[in-house]
Structures are given as C-alpha cells and as structure tokens.
C-alpha positions as CSV (number, residue, x, y, z in Angstrom):
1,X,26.7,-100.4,42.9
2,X,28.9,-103.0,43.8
3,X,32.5,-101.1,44.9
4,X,34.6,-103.6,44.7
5,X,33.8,-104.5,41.1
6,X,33.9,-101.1,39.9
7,X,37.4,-101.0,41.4
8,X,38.7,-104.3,39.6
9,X,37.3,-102.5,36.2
10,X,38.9,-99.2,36.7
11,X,42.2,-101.3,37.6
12,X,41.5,-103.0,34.1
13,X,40.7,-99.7,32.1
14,X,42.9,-97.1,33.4
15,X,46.1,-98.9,32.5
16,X,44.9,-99.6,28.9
17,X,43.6,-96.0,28.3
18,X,47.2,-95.0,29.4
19,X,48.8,-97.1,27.1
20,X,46.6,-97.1,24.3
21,X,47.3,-93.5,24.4
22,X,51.2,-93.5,24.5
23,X,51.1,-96.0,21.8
24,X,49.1,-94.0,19.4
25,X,51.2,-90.9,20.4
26,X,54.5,-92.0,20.3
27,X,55.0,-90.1,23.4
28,X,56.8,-92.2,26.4
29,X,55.2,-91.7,29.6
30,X,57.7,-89.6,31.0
31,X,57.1,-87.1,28.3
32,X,53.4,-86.4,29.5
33,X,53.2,-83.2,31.4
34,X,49.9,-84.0,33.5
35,X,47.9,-86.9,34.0
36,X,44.2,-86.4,34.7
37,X,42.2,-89.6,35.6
38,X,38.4,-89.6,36.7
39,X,38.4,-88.9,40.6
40,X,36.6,-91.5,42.2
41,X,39.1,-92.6,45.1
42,X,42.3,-91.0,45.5
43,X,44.0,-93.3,47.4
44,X,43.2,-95.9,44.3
45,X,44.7,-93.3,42.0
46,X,47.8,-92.8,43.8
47,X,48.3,-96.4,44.1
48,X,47.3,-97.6,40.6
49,X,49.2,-94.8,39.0
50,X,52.4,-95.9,40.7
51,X,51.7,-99.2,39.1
52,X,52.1,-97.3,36.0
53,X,54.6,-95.1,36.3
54,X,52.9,-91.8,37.0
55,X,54.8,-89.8,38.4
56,X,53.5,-87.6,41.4
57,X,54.4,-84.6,40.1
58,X,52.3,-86.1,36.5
59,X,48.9,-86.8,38.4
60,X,47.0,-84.9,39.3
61,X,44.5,-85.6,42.3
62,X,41.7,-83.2,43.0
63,X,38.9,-85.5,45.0
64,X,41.1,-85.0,48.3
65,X,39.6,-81.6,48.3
66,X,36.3,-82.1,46.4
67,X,35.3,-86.0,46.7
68,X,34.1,-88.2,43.5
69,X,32.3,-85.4,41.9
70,X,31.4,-87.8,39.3
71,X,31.1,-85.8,35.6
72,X,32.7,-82.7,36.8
73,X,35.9,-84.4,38.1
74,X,38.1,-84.4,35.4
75,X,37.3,-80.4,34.8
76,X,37.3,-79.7,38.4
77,X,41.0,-81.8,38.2
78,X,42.0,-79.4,35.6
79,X,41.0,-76.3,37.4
80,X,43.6,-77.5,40.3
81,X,46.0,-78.0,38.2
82,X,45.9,-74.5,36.6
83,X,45.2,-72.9,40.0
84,X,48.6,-74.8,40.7
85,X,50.3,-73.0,37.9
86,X,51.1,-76.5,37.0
87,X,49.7,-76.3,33.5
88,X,51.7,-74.4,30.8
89,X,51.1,-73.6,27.3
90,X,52.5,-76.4,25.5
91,X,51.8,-78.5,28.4
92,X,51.0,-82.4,27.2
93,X,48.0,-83.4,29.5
94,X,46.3,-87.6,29.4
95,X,43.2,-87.9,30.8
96,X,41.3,-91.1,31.3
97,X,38.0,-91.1,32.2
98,X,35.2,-94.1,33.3
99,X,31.6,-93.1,33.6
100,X,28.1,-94.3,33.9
101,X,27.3,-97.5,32.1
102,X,31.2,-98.2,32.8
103,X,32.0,-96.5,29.8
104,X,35.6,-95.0,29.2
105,X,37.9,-92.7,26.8
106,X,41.0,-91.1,27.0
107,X,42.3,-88.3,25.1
108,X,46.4,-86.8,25.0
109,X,46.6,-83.2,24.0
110,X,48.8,-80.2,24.0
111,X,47.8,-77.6,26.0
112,X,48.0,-73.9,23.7
C-alpha cells in the first residue's frame, strides 16, 4: 500500500461525498447532527474535516481509541457516538466511507 497516495485519494473523496450529500439533501452542513467518516487516521480526519467545515462537536472520531479497524470503523464510530449520548432520535448522521479497491459511498439519514 502506498500511504501517501491513499491519503491524497481520501483528500479527493471525502470532500465530494460530503457535498454530493448536502447537495442531494438540501441540508446545509451545519444542519448535520453527526458526521461519521471511515477511521483510518484521526489526525487526517480532524484536519480534513476542518477543511470542510465539520464541526468538532459534528465528527465523530473513534480510531483514537480503537485504530483503523478497517470495515468495522464506521459501526464501531457509531457505537461511540451512542455511548456518548450524542446520538438522538431524529438525529441527521453523514457518513462517508473509502474501502478496499478504493471504493467509496456516503449515505445522510435521520436517525429514528
């Protein structure tokens, strides 16, 4: 695996799956609840989502804790961020994520 390039593409994805998701939505960023990106670095995350306009209090980092758990990272995020009481019912939650074959998707829902 070559790092660095994986880097540049996730800096290339992440920002599009965020928008492409707003846009279809109608939702402004600011009116996303939680953000949950795959956890590969999250000292990338922090950065790249500042970029963006995440808010901290939107992301949601879990691979402090657990490292890049690959697959399981964007459940394992989720799980924080109950066990954080930070997801509500009616909570709107983005996550992006990139996986093998540096495939990606992104989906915005409302949290019942």
């Amino acid at each position: 695996m070559n790092g660095k390039k994986v880097a540049a593409y996730f800096h290339d994805v992440f920002p599009r799956i965020v928008e492409e998701l707003i846009q279809l939505s109608g939702l402004p960023l600011n009116e996303i609840d939680l953000v949950i990106p795959h956890q590969a670095n999250p000292r990338m995350l922090r950065a790249l989502s500042l970029e963006l306009g995440i808010s901290a209090s939107q992301l949601v980092v879990s691979a402090d804790t657990f490292g890049n758990t690959g697959a399981a990272s964007i459940p394992m995020a989720f799980h924080v961020a109950r066990e954080q009481v930070r997801l509500h019912p009616e909570s709107t939650v983005l996550r992006a994520a990139v996986g093998a074959g540096m495939s990606w998707a992104g989906t915005l829902q409302r949290w019942l």
